[in-house]
PyMOL commands that place a pseudoatom at each C-alpha (Angstrom):
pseudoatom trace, name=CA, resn=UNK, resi=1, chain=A, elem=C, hetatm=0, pos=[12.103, -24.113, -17.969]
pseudoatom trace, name=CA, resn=UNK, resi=2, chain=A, elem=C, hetatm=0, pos=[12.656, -22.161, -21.032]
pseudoatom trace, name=CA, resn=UNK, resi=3, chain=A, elem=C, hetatm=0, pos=[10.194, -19.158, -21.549]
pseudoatom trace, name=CA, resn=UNK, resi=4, chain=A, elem=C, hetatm=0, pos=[7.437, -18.968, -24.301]
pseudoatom trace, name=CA, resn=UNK, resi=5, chain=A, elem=C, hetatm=0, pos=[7.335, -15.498, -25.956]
pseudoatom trace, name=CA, resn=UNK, resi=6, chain=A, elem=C, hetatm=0, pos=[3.790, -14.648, -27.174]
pseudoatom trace, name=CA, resn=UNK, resi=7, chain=A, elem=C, hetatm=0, pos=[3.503, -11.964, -29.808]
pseudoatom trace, name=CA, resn=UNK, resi=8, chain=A, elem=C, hetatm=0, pos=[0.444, -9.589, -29.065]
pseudoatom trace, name=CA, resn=UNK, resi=9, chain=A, elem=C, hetatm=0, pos=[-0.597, -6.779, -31.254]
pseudoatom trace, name=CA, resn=UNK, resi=10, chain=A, elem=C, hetatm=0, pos=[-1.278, -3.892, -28.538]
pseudoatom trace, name=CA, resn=UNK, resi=11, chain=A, elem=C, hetatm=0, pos=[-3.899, -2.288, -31.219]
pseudoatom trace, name=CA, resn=UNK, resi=12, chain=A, elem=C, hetatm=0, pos=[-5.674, -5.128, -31.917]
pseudoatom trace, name=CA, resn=UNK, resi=13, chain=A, elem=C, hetatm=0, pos=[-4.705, -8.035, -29.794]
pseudoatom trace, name=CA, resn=UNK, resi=14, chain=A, elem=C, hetatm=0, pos=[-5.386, -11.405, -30.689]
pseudoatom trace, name=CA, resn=UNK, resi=15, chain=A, elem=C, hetatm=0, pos=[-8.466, -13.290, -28.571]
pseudoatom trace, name=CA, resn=UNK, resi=16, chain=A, elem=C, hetatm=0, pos=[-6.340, -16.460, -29.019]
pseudoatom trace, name=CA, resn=UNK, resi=17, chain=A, elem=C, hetatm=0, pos=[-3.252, -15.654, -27.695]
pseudoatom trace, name=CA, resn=UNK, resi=18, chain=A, elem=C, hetatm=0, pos=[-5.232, -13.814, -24.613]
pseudoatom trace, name=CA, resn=UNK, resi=19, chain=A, elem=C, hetatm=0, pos=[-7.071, -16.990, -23.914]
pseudoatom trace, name=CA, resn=UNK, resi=20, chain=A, elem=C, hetatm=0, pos=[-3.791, -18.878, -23.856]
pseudoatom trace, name=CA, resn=UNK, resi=21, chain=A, elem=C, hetatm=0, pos=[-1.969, -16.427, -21.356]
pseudoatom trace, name=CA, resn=UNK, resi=22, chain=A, elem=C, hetatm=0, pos=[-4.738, -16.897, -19.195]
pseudoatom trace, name=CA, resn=UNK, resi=23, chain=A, elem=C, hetatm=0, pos=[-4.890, -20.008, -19.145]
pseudoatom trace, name=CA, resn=UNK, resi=24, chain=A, elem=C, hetatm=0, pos=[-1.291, -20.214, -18.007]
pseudoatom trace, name=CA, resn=UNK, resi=25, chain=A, elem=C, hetatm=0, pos=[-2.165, -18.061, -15.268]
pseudoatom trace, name=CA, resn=UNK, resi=26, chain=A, elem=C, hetatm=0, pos=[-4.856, -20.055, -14.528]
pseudoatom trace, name=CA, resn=UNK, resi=27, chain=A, elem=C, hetatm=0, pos=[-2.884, -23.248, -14.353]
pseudoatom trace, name=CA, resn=UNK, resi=28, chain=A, elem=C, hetatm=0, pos=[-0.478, -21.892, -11.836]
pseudoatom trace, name=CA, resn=UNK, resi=29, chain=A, elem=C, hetatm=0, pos=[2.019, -20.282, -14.149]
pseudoatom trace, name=CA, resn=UNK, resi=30, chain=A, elem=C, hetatm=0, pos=[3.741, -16.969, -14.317]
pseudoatom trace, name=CA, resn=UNK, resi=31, chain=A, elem=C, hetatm=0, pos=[3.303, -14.930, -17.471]
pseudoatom trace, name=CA, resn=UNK, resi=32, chain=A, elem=C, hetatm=0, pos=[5.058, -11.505, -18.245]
pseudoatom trace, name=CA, resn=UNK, resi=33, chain=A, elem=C, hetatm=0, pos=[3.066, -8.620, -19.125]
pseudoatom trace, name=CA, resn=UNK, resi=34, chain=A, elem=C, hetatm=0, pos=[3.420, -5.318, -20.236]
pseudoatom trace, name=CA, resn=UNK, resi=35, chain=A, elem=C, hetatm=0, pos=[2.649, -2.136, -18.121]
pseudoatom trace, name=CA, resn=UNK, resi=36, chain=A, elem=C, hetatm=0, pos=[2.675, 1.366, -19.152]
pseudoatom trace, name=CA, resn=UNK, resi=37, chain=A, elem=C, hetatm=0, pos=[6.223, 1.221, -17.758]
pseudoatom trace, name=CA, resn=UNK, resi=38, chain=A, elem=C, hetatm=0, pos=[7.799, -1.230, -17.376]
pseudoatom trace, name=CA, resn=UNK, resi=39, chain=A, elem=C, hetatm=0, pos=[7.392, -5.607, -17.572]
pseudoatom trace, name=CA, resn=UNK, resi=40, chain=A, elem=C, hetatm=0, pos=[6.067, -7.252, -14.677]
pseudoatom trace, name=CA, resn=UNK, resi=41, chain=A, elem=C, hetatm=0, pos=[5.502, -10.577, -13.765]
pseudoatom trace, name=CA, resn=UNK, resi=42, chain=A, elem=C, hetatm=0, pos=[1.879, -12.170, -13.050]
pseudoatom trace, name=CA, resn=UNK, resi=43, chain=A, elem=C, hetatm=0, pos=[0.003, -14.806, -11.386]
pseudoatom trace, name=CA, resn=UNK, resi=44, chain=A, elem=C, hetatm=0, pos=[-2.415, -16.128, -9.512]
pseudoatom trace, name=CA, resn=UNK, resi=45, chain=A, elem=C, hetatm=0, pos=[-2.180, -14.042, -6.133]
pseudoatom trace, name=CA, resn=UNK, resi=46, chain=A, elem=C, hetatm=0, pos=[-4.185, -16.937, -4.375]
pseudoatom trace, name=CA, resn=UNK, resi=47, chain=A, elem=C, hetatm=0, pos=[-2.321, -19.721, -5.516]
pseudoatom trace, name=CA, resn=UNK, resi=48, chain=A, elem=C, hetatm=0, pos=[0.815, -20.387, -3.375]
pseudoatom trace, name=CA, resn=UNK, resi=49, chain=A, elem=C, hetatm=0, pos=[3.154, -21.980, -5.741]
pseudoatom trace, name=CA, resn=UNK, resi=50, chain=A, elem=C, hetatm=0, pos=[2.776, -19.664, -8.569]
pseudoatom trace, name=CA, resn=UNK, resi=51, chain=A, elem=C, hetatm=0, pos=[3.218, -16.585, -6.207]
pseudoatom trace, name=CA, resn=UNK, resi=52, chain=A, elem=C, hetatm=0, pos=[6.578, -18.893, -4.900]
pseudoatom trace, name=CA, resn=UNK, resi=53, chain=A, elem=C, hetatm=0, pos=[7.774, -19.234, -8.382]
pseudoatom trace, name=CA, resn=UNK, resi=54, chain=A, elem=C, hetatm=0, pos=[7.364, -15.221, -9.148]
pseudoatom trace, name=CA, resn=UNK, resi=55, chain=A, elem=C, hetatm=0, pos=[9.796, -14.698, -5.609]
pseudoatom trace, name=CA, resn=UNK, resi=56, chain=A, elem=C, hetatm=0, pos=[12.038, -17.143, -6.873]
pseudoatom trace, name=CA, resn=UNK, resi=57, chain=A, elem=C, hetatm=0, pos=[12.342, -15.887, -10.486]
pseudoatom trace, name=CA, resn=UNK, resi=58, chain=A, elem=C, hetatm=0, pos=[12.848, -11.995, -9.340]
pseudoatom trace, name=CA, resn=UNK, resi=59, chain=A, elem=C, hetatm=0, pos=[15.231, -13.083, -6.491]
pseudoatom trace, name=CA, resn=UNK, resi=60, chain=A, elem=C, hetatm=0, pos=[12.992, -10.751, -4.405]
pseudoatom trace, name=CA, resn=UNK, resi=61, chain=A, elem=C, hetatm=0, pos=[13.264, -11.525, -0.565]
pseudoatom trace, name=CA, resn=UNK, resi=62, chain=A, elem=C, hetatm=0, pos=[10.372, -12.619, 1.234]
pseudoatom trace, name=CA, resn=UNK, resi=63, chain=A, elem=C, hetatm=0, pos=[9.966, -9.893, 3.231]
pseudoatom trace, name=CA, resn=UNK, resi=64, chain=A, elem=C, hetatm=0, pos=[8.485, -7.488, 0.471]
pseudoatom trace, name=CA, resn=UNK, resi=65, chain=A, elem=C, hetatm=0, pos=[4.982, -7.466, -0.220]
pseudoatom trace, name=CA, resn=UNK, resi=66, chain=A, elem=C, hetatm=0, pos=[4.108, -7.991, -4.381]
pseudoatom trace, name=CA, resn=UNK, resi=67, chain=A, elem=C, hetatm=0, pos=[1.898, -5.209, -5.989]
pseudoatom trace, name=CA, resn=UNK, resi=68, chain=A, elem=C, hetatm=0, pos=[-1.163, -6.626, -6.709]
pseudoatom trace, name=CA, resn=UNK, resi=69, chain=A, elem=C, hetatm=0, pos=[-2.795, -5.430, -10.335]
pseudoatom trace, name=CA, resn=UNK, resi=70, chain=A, elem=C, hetatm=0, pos=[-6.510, -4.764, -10.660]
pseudoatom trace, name=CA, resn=UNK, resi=71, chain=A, elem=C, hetatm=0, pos=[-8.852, -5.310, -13.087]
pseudoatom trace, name=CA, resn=UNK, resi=72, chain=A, elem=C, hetatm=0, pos=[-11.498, -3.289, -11.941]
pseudoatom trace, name=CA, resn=UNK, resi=73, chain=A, elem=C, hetatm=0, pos=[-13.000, -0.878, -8.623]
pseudoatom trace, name=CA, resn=UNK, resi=74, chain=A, elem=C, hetatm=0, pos=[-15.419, -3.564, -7.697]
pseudoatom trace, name=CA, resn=UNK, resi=75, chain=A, elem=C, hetatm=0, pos=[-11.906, -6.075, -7.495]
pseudoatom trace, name=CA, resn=UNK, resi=76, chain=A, elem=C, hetatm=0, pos=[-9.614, -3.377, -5.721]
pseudoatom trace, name=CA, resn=UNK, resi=77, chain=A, elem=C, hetatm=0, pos=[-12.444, -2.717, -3.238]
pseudoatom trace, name=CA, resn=UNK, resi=78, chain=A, elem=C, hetatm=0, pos=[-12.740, -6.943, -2.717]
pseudoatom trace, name=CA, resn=UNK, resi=79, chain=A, elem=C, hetatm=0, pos=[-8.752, -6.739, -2.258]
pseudoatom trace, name=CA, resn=UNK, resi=80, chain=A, elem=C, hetatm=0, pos=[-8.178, -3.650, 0.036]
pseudoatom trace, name=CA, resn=UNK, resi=81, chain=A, elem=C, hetatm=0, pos=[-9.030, -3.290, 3.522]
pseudoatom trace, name=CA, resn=UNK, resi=82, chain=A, elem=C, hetatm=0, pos=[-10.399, -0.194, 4.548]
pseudoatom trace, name=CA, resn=UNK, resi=83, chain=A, elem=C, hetatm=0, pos=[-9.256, 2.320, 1.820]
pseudoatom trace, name=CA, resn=UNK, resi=84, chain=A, elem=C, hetatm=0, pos=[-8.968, 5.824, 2.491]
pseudoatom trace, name=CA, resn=UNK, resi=85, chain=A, elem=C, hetatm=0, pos=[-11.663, 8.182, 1.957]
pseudoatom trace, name=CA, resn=UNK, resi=86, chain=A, elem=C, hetatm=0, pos=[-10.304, 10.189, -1.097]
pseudoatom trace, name=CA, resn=UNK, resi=87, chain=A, elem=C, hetatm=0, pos=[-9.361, 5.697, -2.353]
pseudoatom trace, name=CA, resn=UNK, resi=88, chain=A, elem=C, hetatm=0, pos=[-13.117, 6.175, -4.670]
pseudoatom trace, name=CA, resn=UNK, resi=89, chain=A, elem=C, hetatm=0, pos=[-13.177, 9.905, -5.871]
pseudoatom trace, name=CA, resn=UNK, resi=90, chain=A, elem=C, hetatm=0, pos=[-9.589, 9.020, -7.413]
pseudoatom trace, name=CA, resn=UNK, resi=91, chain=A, elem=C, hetatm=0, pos=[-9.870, 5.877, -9.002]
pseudoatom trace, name=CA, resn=UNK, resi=92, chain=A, elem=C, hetatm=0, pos=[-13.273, 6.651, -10.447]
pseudoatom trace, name=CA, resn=UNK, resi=93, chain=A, elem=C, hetatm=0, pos=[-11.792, 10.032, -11.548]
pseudoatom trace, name=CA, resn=UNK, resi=94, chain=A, elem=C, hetatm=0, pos=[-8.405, 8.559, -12.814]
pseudoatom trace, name=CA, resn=UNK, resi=95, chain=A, elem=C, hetatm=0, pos=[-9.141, 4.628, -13.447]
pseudoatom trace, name=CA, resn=UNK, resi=96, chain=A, elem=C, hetatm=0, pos=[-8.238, 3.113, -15.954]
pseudoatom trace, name=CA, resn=UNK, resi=97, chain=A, elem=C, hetatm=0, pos=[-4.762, 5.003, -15.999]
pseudoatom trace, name=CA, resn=UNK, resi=98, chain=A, elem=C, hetatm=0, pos=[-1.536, 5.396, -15.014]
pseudoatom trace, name=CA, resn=UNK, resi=99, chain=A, elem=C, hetatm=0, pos=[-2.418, 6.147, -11.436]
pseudoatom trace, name=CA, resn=UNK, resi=100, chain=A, elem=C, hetatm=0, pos=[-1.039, 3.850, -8.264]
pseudoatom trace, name=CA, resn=UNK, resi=101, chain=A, elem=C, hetatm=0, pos=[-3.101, 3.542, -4.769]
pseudoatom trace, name=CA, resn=UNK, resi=102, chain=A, elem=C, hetatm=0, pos=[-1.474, 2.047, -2.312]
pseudoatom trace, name=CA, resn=UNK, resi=103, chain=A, elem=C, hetatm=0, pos=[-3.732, 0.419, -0.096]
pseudoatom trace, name=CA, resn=UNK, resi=104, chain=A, elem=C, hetatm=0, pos=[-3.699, -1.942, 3.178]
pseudoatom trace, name=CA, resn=UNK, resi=105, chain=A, elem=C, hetatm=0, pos=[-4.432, -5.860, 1.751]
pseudoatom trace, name=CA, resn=UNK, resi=106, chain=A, elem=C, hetatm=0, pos=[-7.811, -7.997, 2.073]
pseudoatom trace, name=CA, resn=UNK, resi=107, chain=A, elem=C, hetatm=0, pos=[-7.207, -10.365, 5.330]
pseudoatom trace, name=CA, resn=UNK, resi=108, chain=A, elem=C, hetatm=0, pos=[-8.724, -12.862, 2.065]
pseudoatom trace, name=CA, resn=UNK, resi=109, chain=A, elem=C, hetatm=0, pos=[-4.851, -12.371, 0.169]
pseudoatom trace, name=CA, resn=UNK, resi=110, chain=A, elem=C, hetatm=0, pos=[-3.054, -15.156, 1.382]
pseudoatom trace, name=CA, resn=UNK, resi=111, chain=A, elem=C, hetatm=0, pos=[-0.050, -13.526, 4.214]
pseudoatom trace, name=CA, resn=UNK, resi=112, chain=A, elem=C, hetatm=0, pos=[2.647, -14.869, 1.174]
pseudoatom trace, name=CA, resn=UNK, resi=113, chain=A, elem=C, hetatm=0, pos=[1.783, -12.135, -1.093]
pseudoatom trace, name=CA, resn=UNK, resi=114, chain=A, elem=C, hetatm=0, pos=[1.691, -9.378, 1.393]
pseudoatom trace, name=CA, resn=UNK, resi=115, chain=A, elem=C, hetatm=0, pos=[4.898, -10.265, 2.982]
pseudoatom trace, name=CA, resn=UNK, resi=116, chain=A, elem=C, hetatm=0, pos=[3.435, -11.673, 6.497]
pseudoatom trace, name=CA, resn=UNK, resi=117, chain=A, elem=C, hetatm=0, pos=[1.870, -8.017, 7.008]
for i in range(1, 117): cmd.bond("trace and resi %d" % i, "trace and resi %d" % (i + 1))
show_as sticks, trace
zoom trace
């Protein structure tokens, strides 16, 4: 399937074209999105097929765990089991930003997405 290239306008971007991209998530699609670094590839971490499609398309092997993207504390916290006790101090201190936490998974992502761990 070829890939659709949406043009956004990072300044100002377009409610249209956001809508659309999310609907293609929400139909079980992947979509590419820009980070602060680098592209990555999204979908729906709860549907099966779409998180198939983004192992397939990277070639990555099964056994490594995706990164999961959050939108918000409240949505890490509902992802993350058991975060560490500095996990709160630094994302409310650094959040949004360009700052990873690496946290154990939610027993509620399906065992595809975190690589049967």
């Amino acid at each position: 399937m070829p890939a659709e290239i949406l043009r956004i306008n990072a300044q100002s971007p377009s409610v249209d074209v956001l809508r659309y991209a999310a609907e293609r998530l929400l139909h079980g699609e992947v979509v590419a999105i820009p980070t602060d670094t680098v592209y990555g590839l999204a979908a729906d971490p709860f549907n099966l097929s779409a998180v198939e499609e983004i192992y397939r398309v990277k070639g990555r092997p099964d056994e490594r765990a995706l990164p999961i993207l959050v939108n918000s504390l409240d949505q890490a916290m509902l992802l993350s089991r058991e975060v560490p006790r500095n996990f709160l101090r630094l994302a409310e201190e650094f959040w949004s930003g360009a700052l990873t936490l690496v946290v154990d998974a939610s027993h509620r992502l399906p065992l595809k997405v975190t690589a049967n761990t």
